[in-house]
VEXLUM-458085 format. One record per residue (C-alpha): residue number from 1; x, y, z. Coordinates in steps of 0.02 Angstrom, whole numbers, plus 50000, padded with zeros to 5 digits. Example, Ala and Ser with C-alpha at 12.3 -4.5 7.8 and 13.67 -1.06 7.14 Angstrom:
residues 2
<r><k>1</k><x>50615</x><y>49775</y><z>50390</z></r>
<r><k>2</k><x>50684</x><y>49947</y><z>50357</z></r>
***
This chain:
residues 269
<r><k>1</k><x>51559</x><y>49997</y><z>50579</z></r>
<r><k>2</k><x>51526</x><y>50174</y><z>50579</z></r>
<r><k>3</k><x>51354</x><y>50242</y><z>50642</z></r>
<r><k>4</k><x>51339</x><y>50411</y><z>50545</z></r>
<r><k>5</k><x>51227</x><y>50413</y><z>50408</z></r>
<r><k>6</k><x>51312</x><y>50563</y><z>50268</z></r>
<r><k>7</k><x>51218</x><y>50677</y><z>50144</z></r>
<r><k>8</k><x>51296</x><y>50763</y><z>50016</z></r>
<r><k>9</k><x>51181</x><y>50878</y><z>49963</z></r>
<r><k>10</k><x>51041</x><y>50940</y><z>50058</z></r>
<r><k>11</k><x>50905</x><y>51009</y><z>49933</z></r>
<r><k>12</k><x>50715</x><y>50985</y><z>49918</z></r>
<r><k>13</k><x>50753</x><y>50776</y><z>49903</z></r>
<r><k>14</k><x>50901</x><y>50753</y><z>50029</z></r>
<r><k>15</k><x>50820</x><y>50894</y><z>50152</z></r>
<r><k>16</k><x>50678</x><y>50777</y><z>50145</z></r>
<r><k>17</k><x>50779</x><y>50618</y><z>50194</z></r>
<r><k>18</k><x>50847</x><y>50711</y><z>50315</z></r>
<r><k>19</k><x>50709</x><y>50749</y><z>50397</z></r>
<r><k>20</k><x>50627</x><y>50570</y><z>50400</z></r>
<r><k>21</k><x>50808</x><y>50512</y><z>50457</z></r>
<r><k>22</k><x>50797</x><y>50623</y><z>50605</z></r>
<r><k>23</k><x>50620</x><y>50550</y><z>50663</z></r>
<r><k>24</k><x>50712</x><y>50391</y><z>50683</z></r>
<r><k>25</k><x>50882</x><y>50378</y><z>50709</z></r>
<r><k>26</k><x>50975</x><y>50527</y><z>50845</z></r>
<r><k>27</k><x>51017</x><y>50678</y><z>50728</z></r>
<r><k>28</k><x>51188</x><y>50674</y><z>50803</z></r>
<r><k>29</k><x>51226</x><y>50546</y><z>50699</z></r>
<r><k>30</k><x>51184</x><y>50647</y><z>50556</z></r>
<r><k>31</k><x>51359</x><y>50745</y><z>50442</z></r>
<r><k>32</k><x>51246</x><y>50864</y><z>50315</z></r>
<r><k>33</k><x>51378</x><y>50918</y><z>50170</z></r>
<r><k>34</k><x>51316</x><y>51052</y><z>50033</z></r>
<r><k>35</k><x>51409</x><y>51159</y><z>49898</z></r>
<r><k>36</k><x>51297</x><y>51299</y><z>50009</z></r>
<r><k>37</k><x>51336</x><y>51281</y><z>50189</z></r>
<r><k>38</k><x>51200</x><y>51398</y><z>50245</z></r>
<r><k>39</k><x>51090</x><y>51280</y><z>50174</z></r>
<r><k>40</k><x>51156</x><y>51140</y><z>50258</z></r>
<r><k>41</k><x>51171</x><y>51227</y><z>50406</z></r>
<r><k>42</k><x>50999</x><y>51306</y><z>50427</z></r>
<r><k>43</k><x>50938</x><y>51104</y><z>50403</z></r>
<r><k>44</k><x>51060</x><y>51045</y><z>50537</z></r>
<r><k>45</k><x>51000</x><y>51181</y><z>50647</z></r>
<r><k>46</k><x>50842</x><y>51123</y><z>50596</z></r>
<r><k>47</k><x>50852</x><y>50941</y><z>50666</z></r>
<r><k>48</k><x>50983</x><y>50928</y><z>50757</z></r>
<r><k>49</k><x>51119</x><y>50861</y><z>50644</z></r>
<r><k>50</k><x>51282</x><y>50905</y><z>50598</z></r>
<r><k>51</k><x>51369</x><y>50987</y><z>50465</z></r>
<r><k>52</k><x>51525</x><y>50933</y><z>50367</z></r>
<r><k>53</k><x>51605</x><y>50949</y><z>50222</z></r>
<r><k>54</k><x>51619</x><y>50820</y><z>50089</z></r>
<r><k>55</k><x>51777</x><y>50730</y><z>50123</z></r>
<r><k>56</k><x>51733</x><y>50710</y><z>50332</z></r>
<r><k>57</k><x>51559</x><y>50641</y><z>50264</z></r>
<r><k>58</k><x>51647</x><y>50538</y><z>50119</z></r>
<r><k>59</k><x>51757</x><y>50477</y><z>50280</z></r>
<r><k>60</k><x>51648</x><y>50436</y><z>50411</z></r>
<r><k>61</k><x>51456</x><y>50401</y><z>50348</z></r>
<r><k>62</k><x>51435</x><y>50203</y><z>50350</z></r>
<r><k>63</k><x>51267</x><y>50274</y><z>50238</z></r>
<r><k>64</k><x>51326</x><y>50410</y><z>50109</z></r>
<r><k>65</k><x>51192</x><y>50492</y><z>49999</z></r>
<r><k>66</k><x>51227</x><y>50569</y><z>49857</z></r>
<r><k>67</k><x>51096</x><y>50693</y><z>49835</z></r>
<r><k>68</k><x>51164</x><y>50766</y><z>49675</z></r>
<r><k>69</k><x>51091</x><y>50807</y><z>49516</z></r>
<r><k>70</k><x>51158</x><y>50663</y><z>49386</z></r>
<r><k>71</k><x>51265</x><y>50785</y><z>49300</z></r>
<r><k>72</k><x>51370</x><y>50848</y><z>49466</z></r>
<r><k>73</k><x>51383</x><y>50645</y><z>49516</z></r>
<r><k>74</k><x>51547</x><y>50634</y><z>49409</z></r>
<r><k>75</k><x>51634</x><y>50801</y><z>49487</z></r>
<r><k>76</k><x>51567</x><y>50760</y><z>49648</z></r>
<r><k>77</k><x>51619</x><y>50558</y><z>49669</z></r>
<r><k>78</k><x>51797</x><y>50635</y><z>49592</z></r>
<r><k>79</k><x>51820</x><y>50756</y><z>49761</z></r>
<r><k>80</k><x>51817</x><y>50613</y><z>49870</z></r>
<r><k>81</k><x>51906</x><y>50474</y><z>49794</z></r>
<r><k>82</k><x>52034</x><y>50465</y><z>49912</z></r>
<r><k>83</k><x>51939</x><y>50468</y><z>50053</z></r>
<r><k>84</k><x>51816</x><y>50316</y><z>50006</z></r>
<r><k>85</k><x>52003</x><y>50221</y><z>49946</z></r>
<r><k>86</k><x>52088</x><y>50246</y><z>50095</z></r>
<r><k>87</k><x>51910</x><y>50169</y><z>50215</z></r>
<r><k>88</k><x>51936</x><y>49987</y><z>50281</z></r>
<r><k>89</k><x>51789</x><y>50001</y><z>50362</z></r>
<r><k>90</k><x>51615</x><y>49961</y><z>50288</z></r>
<r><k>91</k><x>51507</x><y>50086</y><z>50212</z></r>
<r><k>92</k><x>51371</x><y>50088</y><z>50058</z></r>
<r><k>93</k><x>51353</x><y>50231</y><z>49923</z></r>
<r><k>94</k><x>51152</x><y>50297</y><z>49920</z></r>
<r><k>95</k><x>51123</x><y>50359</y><z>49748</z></r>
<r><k>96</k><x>50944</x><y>50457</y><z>49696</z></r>
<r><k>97</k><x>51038</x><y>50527</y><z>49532</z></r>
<r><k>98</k><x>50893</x><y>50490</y><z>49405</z></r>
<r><k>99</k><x>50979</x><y>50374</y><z>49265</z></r>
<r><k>100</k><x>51127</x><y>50324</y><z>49333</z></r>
<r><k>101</k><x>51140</x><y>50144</y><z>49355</z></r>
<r><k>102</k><x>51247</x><y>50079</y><z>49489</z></r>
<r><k>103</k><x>51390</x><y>50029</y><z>49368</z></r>
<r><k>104</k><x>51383</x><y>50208</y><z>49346</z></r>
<r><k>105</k><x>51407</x><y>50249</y><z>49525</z></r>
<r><k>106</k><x>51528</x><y>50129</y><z>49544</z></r>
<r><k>107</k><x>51649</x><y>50196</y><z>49398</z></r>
<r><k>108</k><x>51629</x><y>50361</y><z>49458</z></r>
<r><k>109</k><x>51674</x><y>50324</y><z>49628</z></r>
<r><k>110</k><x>51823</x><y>50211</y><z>49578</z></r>
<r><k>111</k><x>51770</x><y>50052</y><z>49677</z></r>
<r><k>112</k><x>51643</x><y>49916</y><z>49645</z></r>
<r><k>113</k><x>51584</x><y>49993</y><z>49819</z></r>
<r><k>114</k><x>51427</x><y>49915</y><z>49891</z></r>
<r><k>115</k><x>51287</x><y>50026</y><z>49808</z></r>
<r><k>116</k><x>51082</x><y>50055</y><z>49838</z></r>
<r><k>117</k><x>50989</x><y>50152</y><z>49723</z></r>
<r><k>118</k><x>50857</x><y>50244</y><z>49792</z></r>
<r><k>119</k><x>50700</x><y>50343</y><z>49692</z></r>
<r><k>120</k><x>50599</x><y>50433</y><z>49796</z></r>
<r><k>121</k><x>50464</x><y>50543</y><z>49786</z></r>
<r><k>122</k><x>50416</x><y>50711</y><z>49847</z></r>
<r><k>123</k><x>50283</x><y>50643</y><z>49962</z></r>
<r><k>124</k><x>50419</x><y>50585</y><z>50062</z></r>
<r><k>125</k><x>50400</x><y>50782</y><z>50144</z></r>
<r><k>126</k><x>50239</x><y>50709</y><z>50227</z></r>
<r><k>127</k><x>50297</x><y>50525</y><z>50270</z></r>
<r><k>128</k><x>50210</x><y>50474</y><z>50119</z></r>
<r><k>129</k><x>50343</x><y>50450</y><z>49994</z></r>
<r><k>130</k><x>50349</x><y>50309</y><z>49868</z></r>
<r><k>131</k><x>50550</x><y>50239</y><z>49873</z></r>
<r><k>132</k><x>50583</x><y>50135</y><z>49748</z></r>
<r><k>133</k><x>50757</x><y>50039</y><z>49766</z></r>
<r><k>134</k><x>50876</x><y>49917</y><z>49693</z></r>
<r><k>135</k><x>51047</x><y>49877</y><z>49757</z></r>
<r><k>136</k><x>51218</x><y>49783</y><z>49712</z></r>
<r><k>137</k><x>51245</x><y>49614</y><z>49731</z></r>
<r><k>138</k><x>51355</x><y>49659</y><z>49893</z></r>
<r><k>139</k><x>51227</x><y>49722</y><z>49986</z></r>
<r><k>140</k><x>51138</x><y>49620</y><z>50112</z></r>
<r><k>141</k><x>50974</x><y>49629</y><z>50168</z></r>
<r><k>142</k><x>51049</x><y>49650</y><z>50339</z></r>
<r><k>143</k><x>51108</x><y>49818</y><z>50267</z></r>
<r><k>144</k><x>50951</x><y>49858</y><z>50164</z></r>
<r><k>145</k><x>50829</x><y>49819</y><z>50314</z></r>
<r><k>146</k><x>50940</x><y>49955</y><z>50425</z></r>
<r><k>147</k><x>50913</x><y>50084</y><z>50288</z></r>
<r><k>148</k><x>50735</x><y>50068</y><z>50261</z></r>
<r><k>149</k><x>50716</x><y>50064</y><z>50469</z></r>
<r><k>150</k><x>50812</x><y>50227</y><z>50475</z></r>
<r><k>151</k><x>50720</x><y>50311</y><z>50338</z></r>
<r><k>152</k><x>50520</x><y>50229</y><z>50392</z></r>
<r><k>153</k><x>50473</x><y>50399</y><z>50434</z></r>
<r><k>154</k><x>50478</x><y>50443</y><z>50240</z></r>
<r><k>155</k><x>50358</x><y>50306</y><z>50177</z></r>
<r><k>156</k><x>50346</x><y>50157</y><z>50079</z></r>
<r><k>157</k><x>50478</x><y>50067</y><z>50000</z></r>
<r><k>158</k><x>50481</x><y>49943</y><z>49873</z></r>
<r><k>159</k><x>50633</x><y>49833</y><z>49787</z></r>
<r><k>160</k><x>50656</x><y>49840</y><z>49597</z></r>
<r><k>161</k><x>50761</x><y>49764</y><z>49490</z></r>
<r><k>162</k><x>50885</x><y>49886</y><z>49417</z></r>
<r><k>163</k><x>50822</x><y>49887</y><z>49245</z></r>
<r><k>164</k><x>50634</x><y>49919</y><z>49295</z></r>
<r><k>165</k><x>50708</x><y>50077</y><z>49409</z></r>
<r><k>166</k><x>50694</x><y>50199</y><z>49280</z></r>
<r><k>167</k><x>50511</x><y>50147</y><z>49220</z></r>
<r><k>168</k><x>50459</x><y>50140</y><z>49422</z></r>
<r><k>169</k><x>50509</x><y>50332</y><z>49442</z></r>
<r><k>170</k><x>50423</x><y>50392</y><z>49297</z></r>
<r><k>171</k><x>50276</x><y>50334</y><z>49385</z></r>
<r><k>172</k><x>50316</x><y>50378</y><z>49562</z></r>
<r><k>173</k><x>50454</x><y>50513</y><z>49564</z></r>
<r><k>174</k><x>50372</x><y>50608</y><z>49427</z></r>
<r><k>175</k><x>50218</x><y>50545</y><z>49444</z></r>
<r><k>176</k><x>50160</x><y>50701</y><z>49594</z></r>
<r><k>177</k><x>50164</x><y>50837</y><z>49462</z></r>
<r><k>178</k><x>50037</x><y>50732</y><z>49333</z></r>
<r><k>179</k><x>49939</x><y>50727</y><z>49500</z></r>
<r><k>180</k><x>49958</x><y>50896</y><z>49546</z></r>
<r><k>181</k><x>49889</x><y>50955</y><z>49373</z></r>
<r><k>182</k><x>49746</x><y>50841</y><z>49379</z></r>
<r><k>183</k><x>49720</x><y>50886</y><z>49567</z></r>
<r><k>184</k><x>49717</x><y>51082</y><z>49518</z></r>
<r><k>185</k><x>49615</x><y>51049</y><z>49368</z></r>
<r><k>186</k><x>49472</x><y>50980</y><z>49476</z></r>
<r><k>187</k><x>49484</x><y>51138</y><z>49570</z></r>
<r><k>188</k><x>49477</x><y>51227</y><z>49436</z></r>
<r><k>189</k><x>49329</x><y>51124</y><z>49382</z></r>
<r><k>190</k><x>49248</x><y>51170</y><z>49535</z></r>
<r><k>191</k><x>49264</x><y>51352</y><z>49546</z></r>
<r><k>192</k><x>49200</x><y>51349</y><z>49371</z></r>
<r><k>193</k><x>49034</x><y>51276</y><z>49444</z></r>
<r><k>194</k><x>49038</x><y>51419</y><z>49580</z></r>
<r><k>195</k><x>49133</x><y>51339</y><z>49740</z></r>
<r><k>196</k><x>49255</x><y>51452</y><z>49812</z></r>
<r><k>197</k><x>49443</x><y>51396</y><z>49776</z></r>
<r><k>198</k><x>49498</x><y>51365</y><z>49940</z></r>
<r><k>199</k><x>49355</x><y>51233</y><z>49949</z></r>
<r><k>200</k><x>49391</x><y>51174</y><z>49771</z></r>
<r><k>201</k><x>49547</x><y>51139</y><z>49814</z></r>
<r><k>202</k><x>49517</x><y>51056</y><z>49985</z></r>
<r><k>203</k><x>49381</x><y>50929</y><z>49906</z></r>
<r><k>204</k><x>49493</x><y>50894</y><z>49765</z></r>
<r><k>205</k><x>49663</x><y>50850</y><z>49871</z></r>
<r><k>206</k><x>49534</x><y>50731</y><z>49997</z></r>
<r><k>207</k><x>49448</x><y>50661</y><z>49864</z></r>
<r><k>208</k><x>49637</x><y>50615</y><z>49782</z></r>
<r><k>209</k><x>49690</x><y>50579</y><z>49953</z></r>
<r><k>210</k><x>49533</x><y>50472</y><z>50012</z></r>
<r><k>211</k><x>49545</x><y>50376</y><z>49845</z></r>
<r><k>212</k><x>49717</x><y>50314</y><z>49847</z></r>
<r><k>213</k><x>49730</x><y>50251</y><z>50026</z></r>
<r><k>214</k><x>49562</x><y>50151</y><z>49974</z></r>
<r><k>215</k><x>49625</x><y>50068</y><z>49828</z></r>
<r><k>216</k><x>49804</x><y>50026</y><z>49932</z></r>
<r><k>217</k><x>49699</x><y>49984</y><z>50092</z></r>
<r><k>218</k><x>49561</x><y>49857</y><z>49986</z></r>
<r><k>219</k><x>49655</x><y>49799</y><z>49841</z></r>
<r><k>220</k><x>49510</x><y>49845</y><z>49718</z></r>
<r><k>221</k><x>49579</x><y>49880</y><z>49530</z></r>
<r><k>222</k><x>49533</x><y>50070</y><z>49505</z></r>
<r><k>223</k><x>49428</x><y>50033</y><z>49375</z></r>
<r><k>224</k><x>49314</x><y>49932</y><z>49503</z></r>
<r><k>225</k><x>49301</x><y>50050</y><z>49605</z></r>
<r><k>226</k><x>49258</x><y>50175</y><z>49453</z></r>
<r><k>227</k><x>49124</x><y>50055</y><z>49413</z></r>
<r><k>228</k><x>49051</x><y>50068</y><z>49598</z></r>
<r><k>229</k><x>49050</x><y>50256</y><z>49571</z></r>
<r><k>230</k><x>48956</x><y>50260</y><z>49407</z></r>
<r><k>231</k><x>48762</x><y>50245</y><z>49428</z></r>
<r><k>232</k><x>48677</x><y>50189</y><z>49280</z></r>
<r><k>233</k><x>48643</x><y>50368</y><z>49165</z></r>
<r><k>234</k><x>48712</x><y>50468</y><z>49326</z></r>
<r><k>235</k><x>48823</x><y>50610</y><z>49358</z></r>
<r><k>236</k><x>48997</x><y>50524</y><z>49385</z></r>
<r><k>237</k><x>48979</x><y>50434</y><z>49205</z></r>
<r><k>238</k><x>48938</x><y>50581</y><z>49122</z></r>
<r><k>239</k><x>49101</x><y>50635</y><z>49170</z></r>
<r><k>240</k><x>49181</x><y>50493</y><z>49138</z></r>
<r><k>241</k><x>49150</x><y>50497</y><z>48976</z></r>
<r><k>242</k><x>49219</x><y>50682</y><z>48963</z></r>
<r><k>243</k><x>49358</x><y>50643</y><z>49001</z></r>
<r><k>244</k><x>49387</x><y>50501</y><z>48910</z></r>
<r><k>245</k><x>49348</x><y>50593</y><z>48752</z></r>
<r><k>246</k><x>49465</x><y>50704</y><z>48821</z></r>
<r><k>247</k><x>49590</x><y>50611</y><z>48821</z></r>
<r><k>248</k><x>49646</x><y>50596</y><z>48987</z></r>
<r><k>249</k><x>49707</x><y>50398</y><z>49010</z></r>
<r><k>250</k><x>49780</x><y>50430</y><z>48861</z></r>
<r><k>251</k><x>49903</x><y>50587</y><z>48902</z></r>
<r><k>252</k><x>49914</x><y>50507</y><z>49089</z></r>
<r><k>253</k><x>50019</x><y>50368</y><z>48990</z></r>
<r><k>254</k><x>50103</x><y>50469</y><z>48881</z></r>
<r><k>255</k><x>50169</x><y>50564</y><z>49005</z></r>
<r><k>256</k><x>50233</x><y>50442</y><z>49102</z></r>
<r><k>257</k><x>50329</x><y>50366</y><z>48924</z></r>
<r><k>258</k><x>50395</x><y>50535</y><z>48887</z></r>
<r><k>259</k><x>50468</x><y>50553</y><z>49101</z></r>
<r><k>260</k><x>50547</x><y>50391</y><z>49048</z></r>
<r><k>261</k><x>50637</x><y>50433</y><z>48903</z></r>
<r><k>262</k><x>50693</x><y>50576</y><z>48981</z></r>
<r><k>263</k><x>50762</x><y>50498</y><z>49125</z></r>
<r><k>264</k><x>50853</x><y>50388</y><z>49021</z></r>
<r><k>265</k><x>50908</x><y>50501</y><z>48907</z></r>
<r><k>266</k><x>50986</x><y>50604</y><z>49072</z></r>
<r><k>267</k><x>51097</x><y>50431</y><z>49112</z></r>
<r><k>268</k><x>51165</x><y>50447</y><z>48955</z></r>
<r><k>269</k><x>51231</x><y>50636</y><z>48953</z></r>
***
C-alpha cells in the first residue's frame, strides 16, 4: 500500500488540508496537483511537499482528494481514468465536491472505488474545522481512522450518514459566513455605541469564540446558557428581545434551508 496522500487541487479548501496534513504526516509524502502549478508549487514550497501532475497523483496517492468544484469533478475524474483502472494496489477517492454523492463519484471515476466524503469547513485554516464525513461500504474503519489521524491537525470530525451530508454542511461548511455577518454586525453594534472598531471587533470574535468552546466543553443547550445571561429586566434581555423581533432565529434558519437547497440543487447540474 502506497504511503502518499494526493491532492488535486490546491485552493482555499485543499491548501487548507494540506496544511493540517503536513503537521502530521512527513510532507514528502505529499504529490500537490493543480490546473495552476504556481499555485501548487508556492504551497509545496510552502510545506514541504511535492508537486505532480494529475495522472502521477491519480497513480500513486493511496489518499486522493479531489479538491474540485462539483462542476470540474466530471472533466477531472475523466483525465485519469486510466490511471485509477490500471492500480492493483489499494487506494480511496476523497471527495469535498458539495452535492455529489458517492455514487456520483463512483460513476465519474468508472469504478465502484472505495470512496469518503468529506465536508469541511473553513476553520479548518486554524485547526478548528468542523469535517463532516460519510464513506462507502468498502471502507474500513481501519482506513477511516488513518485519515482522520493524518488530517487531526484540521479539527473535529464527525460521521454522517450520506443522506444527512448535505443538511450537515449547510450548517457547518456554510455555516462561517452566517457567523461572520453576525460577528461583524456586533462590531458594528459596538462602534455604533462609541468603541473603536478594532476593539469592536476583538470583543465580538472572543465573545463568539468564548461562547462556543463553552457550550461544546459543558454540554449546556444554548438557550440555558442564554437564560444564565439574562437578569431579570437587565441589559442582555433587552437585547434579546431585539433581536428576536428582529428576526434573527428566524433568518439564522432560513439561511441554513436556502444553503441546503442550493447545495442540492449543485448535485444535480
Amino acid at each position: 500500500m502506497s504511503d502518499i496522500w494526493g491532492f488535486i487541487g490546491t485552493g482555499n479548501m485543499g491548501g487548507a488540508l494540506v496544511r493540517a496534513a503536513a503537521k502530521t504526516l512527513d510532507p514528502h509524502q505529499l504529490r500537490l496537483a493543480d490546473k495552476d502549478t504556481a499555485k501548487a508549487q508556492a504551497l509545496a514550497d510552502e510545506v514541504g511537499a511535492v508537486v505532480a501532475d494529475n495522472r502521477i497523483v491519480a497513480q500513486t496517492a493511496q489518499f486522493l482528494f479531489l479538491g474540485v468544484k462539483p462542476q470540474m469533478m466530471a472533466d477531472t475524474l475523466a483525465d485519469i481514468l486510466p490511471e485509477l483502472a490500471a492500480r492493483q494496489d489499494s487506494f480511496t477517492l476523497v471527495t469535498m465536491a458539495a452535492g455529489l454523492t458517492i455514487a456520483d463519484i463512483r460513476r465519474m471515476a468508472g469504478g465502484d472505488y472505495p470512496v469518503i466524503r468529506i465536508m469541511p469547513n473553513i476553520p479548518v485554516q486554524a485547526g478548528e474545522g468542523m469535517i463532516l464525513y460519510t464513506r462507502s461500504e468498502n471502507v474500513s474503519a481501519a482506513c477511516v481512522e488513518q485519515l482522520r489521524e493524518g488530517l487531526s491537525a484540521a479539527g473535529c470530525f464527525d460521521e454522517l450518514p450520506e443522506k444527512l451530508i448535505d443538511a450537515g454542511s449547510a450548517v457547518s461548511g456554510c455555516g462561517p459566513a452566517f457567523v461572520c455577518l453576525m460577528l461583524e454586525a456586533l462590531a458594528d453594534g459596538g462602534v455604533a455605541c462609541g468603541l473603536p472598531r478594532d476593539k469592536a471587533l476583538l470583543y465580538a470574535a472572543q465573545t463568539l469564540k468564548g461562547t462556543a468552546t463553552l457550550v461544546m466543553e459543558s454540554s449546556m443547550h444554548p438557550g440555558a446558557l442564554k437564560d444564565a445571561v439574562c437578569s431579570p429586566a437587565g441589559s442582555t434581555i433587552a437585547g434579546v428581545r431585539a433581536l428576536e423581533e428582529n428576526g434573527l432565529r428566524g433568518a439564522a434558519m432560513a439561511a441554513v434551508d436556502a444553503a441546503y437547497r442550493r447545495t442540492v440543487e449543485l448535485g444535480k447540474a
